[in-house]
N, C-alpha and C positions, 0 to 999 in steps of 0.2 A: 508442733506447728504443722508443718507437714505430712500425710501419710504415708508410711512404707507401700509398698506392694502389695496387695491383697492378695496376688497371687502370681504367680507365674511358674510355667510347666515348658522343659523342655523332650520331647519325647523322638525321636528318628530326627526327621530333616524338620520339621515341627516346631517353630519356637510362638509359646502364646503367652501374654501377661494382661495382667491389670493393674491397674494405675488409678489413685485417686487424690485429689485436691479437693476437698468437699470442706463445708460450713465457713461461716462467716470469716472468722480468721485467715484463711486462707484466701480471702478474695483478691488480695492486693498479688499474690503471687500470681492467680489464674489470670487476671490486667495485664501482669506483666509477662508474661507469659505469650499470650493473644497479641500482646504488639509487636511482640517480638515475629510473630510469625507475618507482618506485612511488609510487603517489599517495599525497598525507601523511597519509591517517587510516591507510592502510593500513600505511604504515611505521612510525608511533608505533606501534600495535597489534604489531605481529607482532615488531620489532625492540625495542621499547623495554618496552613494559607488559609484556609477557608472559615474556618474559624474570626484568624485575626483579622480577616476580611471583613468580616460580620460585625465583630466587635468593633473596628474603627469607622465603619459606617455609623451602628450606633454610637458612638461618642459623640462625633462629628454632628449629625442632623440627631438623635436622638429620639425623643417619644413614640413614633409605631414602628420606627427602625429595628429598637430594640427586641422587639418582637421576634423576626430574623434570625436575629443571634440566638435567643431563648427556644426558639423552635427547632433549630440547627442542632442544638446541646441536647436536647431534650429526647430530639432522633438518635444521634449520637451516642447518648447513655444506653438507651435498650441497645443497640448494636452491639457495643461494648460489655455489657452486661452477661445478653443472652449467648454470644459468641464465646464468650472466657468460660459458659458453663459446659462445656466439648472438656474443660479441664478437670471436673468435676469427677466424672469416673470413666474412663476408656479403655476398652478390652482391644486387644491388636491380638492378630495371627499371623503367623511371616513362614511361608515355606521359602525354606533358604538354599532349596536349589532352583525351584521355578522362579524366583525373586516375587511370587504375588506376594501380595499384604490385604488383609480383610480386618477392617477396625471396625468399631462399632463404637460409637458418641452416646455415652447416657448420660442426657441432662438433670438439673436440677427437680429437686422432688419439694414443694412444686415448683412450676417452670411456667412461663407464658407460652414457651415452645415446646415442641419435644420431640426429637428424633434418633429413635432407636433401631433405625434400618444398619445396615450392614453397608459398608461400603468396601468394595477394590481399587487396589490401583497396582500396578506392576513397577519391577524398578527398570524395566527397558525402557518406559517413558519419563523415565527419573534421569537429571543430567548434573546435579551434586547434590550433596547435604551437608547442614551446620550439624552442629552440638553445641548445644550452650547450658551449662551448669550454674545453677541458681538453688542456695540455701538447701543442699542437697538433695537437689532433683535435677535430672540433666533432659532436656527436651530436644530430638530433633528433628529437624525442619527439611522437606523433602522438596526441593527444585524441579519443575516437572519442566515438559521442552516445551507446554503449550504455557502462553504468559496468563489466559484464562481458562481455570480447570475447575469442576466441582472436584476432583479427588481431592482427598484430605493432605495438608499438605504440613503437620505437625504432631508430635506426638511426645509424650510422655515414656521414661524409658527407665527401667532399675538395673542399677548397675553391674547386675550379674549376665544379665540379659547384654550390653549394652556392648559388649566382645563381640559375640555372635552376628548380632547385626553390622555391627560393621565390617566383620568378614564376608556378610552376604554381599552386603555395599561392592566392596571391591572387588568379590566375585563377577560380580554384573556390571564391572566397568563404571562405575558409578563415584564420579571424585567428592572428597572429603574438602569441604572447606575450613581453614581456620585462622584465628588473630591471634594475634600477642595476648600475652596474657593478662598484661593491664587493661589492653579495652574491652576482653571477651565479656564485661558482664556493665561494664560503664555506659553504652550506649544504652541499653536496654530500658536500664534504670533512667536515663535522661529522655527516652518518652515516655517511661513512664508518670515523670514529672509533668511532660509540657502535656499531656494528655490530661491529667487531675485537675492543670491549673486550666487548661483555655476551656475542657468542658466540664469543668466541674465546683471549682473553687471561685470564678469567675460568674459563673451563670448566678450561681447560689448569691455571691455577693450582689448583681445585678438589682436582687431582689429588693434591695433595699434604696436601691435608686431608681429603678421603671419596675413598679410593684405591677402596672397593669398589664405591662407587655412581657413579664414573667412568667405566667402561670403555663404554660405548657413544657418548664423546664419543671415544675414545682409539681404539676401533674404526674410527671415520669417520675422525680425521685420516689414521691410518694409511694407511689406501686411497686416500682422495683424494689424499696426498703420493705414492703411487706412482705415480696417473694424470698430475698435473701433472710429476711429473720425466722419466716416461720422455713427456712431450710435447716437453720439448726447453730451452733455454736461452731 
């Protein structure tokens, strides 16, 4: 299902690994994954209100409305898509006394996008992190103080590795957030639901009821399903 570690090297203060969720199988973790990492006004908003926004205008008034909604979805899927492919293969470097961290994003092969630059980010501008375990891979989620940041703010992690880091964590003053155990992985999986169903399961079925004002949700699957298959199994 999942891949182990491809690699990971601890050497002095030095900790670096690689992490991969590659091919088709794996898509639904790398979704879930990628939602996990938005923070919740953010995800109600974009995943949920606006959405059913969308859709209840088109029920209500109907024929070019529906349009709207199909366009909405259609943005939505690439977003989702090309964003979960950061889950695909990621190499991270952590000096665990300076607290930097340098990751590097390699996307899908092939990709609409592609970004293999390098990125930092320090953990003095870091002000908690989760951990959340999923079908044994554990990801976490790094809280910066600024509420909008390019630095990376998720990451894939093996669990030999997974001590270290959080020693560096609390080295640098850096609190650990966590839930009960019955919710730790329940939320997750329930956007990953409402995400499938309001842009996915929903758009698709649309099709069959405003075939004309469809087609730029039908345009994206299109293309995305050719980038995912010819990625591989």
């Amino acid at each position: 299902m999942i891949s182990q570690p491809e690699s990971a090297d601890t050497k002095a203060n030095v900790t670096s690994w690689t992490t991969g969720l590659n091919g088709l199988r794996s898509l639904p973790y790398r979704v879930v994954f990628n939602g996990a990492d938005f923070g919740r006004l953010m995800w109600w908003l974009v995943f949920v209100v606006i959405p059913v926004c969308l859709l209840s205008v088109a029920l209500l008034i109907g024929g070019k409305t529906a349009f709207f909604y199909s366009m909405y979805s259609a943005i939505m899927m690439v977003a989702i898509l090309q964003t979960s492919e950061r889950f695909i293969k990621m190499t991270v470097e952590l000096d665990q006394d300076t607290g930097d961290l340098v990751s590097t994003y390699h996307m899908g092969e092939p990709t609409l996008f592609r970004s293999d630059q390098d990125v930092a980010t320090s953990f003095n501008d870091v002000e908690a992190a989760r951990f959340l375990s999923l079908a044994d891979q554990t990801m976490v989620r790094l809280y910066n103080e600024k509420s909008f940041t390019n630095k990376p703010t998720a990451f894939l992690i093996p669990s030999d590795i997974e001590r270290h880091f959080r020693d560096s964590l609390q080295r640098h003053d850096v609190s650990i957030r966590g839930e009960p155990d019955g919710n730790a992985t329940r939320w997750v999986w329930g956007r990953f639901v409402a995400t499938v169903l309001l842009l996915g399961i929903i758009p698709l079925s649309a099709v069959f009821i405003w075939p004309a004002g469809s087609w730029p949700f039908l345009l994206a699957l299109v293309v995305n399903s050719v980038f995912l298959i010819r990625q591989g199994w």
